[in-house]
MIDO-770883 format. One record per residue (C-alpha): x, y, z. Coordinates in steps of 0.02 Angstrom, whole numbers. Each point is the difference from the previous one (the first is absolute). Example, Ala and Ser with C-alpha at 12.3 -4.5 7.8 and 13.67 -1.06 7.14 Angstrom:
<zafis>
     xx     yy     zz
    615   -225    390
     69    172    -33
</zafis>
This chain:
<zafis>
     xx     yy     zz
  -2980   2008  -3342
     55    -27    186
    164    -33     67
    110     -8    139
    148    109    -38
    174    -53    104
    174     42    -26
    157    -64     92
    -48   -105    119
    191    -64     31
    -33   -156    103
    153    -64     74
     75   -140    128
     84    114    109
    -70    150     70
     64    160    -61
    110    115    128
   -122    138     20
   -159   -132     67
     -5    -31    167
   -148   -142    -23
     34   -147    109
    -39   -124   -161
     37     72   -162
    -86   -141   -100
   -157     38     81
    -17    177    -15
      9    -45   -188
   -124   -143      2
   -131    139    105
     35    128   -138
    -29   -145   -146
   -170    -43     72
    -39    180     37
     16     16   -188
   -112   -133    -13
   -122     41     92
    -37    146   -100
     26    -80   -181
   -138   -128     68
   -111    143     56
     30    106   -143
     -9   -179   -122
    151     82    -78
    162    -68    -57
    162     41     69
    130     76   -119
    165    -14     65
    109    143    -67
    172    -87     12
    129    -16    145
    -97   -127     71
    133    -81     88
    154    107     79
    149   -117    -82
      1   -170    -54
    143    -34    115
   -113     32    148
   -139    -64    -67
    -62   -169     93
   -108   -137    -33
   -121     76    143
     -4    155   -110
    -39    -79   -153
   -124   -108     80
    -94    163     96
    -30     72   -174
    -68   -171    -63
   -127    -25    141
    -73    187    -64
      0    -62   -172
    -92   -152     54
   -114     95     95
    -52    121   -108
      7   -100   -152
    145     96   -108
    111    159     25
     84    118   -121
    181     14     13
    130    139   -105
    185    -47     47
     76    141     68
    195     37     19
     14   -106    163
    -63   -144    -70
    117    -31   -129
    179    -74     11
    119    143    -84
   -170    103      0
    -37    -78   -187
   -132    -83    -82
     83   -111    -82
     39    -80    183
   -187    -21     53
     36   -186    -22
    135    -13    127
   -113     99    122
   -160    -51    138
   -106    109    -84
     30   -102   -172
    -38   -150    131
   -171     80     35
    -43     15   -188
      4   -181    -17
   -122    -19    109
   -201    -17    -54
    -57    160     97
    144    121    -17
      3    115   -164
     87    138    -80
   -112    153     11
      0     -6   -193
    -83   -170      0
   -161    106     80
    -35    107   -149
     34      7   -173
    -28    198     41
    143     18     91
    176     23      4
    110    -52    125
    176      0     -9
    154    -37    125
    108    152     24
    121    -57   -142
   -130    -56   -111
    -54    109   -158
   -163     79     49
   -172     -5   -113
    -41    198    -39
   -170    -32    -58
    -65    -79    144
   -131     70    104
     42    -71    158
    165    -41     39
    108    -66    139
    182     42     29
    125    -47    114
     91    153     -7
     70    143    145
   -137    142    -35
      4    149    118
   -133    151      4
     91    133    -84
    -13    114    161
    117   -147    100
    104    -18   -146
    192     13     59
     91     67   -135
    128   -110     23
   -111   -172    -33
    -27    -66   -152
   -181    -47    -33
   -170      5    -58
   -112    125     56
   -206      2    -44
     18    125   -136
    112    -81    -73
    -57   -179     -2
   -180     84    -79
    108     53   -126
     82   -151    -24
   -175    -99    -15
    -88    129   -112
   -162   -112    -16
    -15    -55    213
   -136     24     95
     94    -73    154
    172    -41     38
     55    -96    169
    174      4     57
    108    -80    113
    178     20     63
    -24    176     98
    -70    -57    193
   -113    152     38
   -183     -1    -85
    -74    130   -101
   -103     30   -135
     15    126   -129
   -154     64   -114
    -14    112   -152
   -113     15   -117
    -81   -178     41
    139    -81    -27
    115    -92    164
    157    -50     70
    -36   -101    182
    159    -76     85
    -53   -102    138
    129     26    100
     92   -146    115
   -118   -119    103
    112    -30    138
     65    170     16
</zafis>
């Protein structure tokens, strides 16, 4: 099984303080069809590992259209929501939010709607722990980086938490890595537009 594995992509009206790009929106529409560019090479789906979108108060109508046009193109994409994407960070507000906009659409799907094998949950969701692949929006840092003063997942731990998975993708922390141990994984992604 092939697929595109993204996390926190954060796409925004206004560019953030630390950019100096001339036009924000299109350094985020060249880094949406980098992505697809490779998920049409690859023939691979993209799996969107929540935070898609930075806040829904700066969330335009350009922004939600950019991720549209990739759908479009590509014919789907995968989408957790992540922390960011949520009014009050909950669930229960996915509704009230553009990323519960996106759902309605006829392209746009919640990575669970790919496979009945996996699990993918939001950050306050309750989590499947006999899943063999899972997704999870949730701040995972490799042990060795591991403040002590940060409360979060770190690889072991999440293999511990998922007793039965093969592979577990997380989102939330912007630096990539990927942890192995006896065949079994934890890959974070890491931020696109970092």
């Amino acid at each position: 099984m092939r697929m595109i594995i993204s996390a926190d992509w954060h796409l925004r009206a206004t560019r953030p303080r630390c950019r100096v790009d001339n036009d924000w929106i299109e350094t985020q529409k060249k880094a949406l069809r980098q992505i697809a560019e490779i998920a049409e090479e690859k023939n691979a789906p993209i799996m969107v590992v929540g935070d898609l979108f930075h806040s829904n108060s700066d969330t335009s109508f350009e922004c939600i259209n950019m991720v549209q046009k990739l759908a479009d193109r590509l014919g789907s994409l995968y989408i957790l929501a992540g922390n960011h994407d949520l009014p009050y960070h909950s669930s229960e507000n996915i509704d009230k939010s553009a990323i519960g906009v996106l759902f309605q659409s006829e392209n746009i799907f919640k990575i669970s709607d790919y496979s009945d094998e996996f699990s993918a949950s939001n950050f306050d969701e309750e989590d499947d722990e006999n899943a063999e692949i899972v997704f999870k929006h949730t701040l995972t840092i490799p042990s060795e980086d591991k403040p002590d003063f940060v409360d979060c997942e770190t690889p072991e731990s999440l293999l511990r938490k998922f007793p039965k998975a093969k592979w577990v993708f997380t989102g939330d922390y912007h630096r990539n890595f990927h942890y192995e141990k006896n065949g079994r994984h934890v890959v974070n992604s890491g931020c696109l537009l970092r």
